[in-house]
C-alpha positions in Angstrom: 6.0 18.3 -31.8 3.6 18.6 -29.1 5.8 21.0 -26.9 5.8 22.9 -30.1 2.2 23.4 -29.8 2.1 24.2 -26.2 4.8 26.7 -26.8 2.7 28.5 -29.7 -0.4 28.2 -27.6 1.3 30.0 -25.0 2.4 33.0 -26.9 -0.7 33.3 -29.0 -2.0 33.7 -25.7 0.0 36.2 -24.0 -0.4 38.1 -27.4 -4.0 38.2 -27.4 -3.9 39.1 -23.6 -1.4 42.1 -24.3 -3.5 43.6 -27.6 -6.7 43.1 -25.0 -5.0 45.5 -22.5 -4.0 47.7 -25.2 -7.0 48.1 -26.2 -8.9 48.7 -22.8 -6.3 51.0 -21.9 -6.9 52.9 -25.4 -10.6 52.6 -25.0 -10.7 53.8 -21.1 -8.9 56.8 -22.0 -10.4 57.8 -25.4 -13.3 57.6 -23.5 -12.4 60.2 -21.1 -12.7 64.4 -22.8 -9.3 66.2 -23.2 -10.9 69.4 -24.0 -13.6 71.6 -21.6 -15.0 74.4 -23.1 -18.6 75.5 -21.2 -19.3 78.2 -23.6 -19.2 75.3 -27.0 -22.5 73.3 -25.6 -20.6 72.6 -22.6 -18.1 70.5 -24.4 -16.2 67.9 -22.3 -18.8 68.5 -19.6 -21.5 66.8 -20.8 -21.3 63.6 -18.3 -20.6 65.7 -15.5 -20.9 65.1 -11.8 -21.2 66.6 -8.2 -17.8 66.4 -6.5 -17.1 63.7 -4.0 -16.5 64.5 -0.3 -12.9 64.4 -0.5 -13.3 66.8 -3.7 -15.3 69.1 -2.1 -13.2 69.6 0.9 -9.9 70.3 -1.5 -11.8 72.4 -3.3 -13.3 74.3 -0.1 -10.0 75.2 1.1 -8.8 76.8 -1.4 -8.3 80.8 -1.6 -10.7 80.7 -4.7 -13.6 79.5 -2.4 -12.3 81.8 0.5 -12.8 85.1 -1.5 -16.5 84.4 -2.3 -17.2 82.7 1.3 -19.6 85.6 1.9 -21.5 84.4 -0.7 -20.9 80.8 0.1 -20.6 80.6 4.1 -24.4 80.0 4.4 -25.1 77.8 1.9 -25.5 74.0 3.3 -22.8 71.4 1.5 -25.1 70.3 -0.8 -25.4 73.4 -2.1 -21.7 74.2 -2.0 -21.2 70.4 -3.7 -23.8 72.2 -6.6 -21.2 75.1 -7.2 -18.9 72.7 -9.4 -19.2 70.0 -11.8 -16.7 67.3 -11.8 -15.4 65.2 -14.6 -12.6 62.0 -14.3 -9.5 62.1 -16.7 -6.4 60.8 -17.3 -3.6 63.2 -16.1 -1.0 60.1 -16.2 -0.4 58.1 -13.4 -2.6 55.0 -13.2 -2.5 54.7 -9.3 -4.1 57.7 -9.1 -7.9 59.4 -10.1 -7.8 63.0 -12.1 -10.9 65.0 -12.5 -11.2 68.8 -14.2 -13.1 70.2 -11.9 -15.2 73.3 -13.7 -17.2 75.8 -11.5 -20.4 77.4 -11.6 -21.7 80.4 -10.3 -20.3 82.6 -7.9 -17.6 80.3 -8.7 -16.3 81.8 -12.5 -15.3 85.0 -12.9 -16.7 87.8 -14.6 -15.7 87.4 -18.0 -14.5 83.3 -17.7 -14.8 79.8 -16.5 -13.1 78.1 -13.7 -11.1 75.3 -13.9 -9.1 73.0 -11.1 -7.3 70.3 -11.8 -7.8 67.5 -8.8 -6.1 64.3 -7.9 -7.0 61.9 -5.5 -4.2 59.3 -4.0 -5.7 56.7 -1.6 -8.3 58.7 -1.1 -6.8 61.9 -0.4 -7.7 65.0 -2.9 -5.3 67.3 -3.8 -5.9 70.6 -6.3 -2.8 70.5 -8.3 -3.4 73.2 -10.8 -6.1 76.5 -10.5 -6.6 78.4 -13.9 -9.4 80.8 -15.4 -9.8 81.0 -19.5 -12.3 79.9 -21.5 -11.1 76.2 -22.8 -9.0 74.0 -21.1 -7.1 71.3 -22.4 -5.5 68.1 -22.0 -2.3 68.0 -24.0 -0.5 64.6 -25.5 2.6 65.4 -24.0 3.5 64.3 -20.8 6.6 65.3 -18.4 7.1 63.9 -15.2 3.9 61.6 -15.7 1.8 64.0 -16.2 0.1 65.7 -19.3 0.6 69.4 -20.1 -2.4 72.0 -19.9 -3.3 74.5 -22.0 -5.6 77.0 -21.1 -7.2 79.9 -23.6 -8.8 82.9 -23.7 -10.0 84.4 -26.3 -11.5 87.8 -26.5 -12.9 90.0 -29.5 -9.6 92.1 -28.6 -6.6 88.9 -28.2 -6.4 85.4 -27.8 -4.2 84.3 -24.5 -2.8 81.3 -23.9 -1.0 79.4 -21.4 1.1 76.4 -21.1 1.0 74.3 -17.8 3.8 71.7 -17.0 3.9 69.6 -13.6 7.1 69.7 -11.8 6.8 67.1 -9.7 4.6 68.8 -6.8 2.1 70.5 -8.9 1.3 72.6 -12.0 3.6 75.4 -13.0 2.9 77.7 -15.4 5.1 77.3 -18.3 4.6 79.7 -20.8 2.2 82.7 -21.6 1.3 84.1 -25.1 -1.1 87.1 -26.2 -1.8 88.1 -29.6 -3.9 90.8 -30.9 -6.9 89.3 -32.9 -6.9 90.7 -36.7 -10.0 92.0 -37.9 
């Protein structure tokens, strides 16, 4: 009788342990935006941050920031770190930190936003996806451990979107749709 009780004990325990997990995990990542969209009171972007070093430097490298290094090559880093706004999302992989990075000016184009998708693994930062549109978002489905993006642009002329999948190195595009906007 008594190793009976132990025995329940146990696995009332372990029970209550997993459905704590569950619902940390559940809570960490509802927690975290899925959708970024500057133009709707800067949805998604509301708890925003300055890039880390390791951020920066990814993001620094890249042809994006090469283009506009005119602009840029004389501002001091903290002024570069200023030219993007950094939020911390779940792309899949627990071992790893993903942010949507979203840019600010000269860094957005003339008629959209910026986006980067970043990861950082032990430390190092990688951009795994650059897209322009006007929303980006975080989709349920995941392949290869990571969520798909969608990205839209909508015009008073069309609405594009575009379907992002990661292959195992980075983000590919997928798929790309236009349609003329009725009146």
């Amino acid at each position: 009788m008594r190793r009976l009780r132990v025995v329940l004990i146990a696995m009332l325990g372990i029970a209550y342990i997993a459905v704590s997990i569950a619902a940390q995990t559940t809570e960490r990542s509802a927690s975290r935006p899925t959708f970024f969209e500057p133009d709707d009171q800067n949805r998604g972007l509301e708890n925003a941050r300055p890039p880390s070093d390791a951020i920066l430097d990814a993001l620094l490298k890249r042809i994006e920031a090469d283009e506009l290094n005119d602009e840029i090559e004389s501002l001091s880093r903290e002024q570069k770190r200023a030219l993007f706004e950094v939020v911390r999302v779940n792309l899949g992989p627990a071992a790893e930190e993903g942010y949507v990075v979203h840019g600010k000016p000269p860094m957005i184009g003339a008629d959209c936003e910026w986006f980067w998708i970043v990861r950082v693994r032990k430390g190092k930062a990688a951009v795994i996806l650059f897209s322009n549109g006007l929303a980006l978002e975080l989709r349920r489905q995941v392949v290869n451990g990571y969520r798909d993006i969608g990205v839209s642009w909508p015009t008073a002329a069309y609405i594009g979107d575009r379907l992002y999948r990661y292959d195992g190195s980075g983000y590919k595009l997928l798929h790309e749709q236009t349609k003329e906007q009725k009146p």
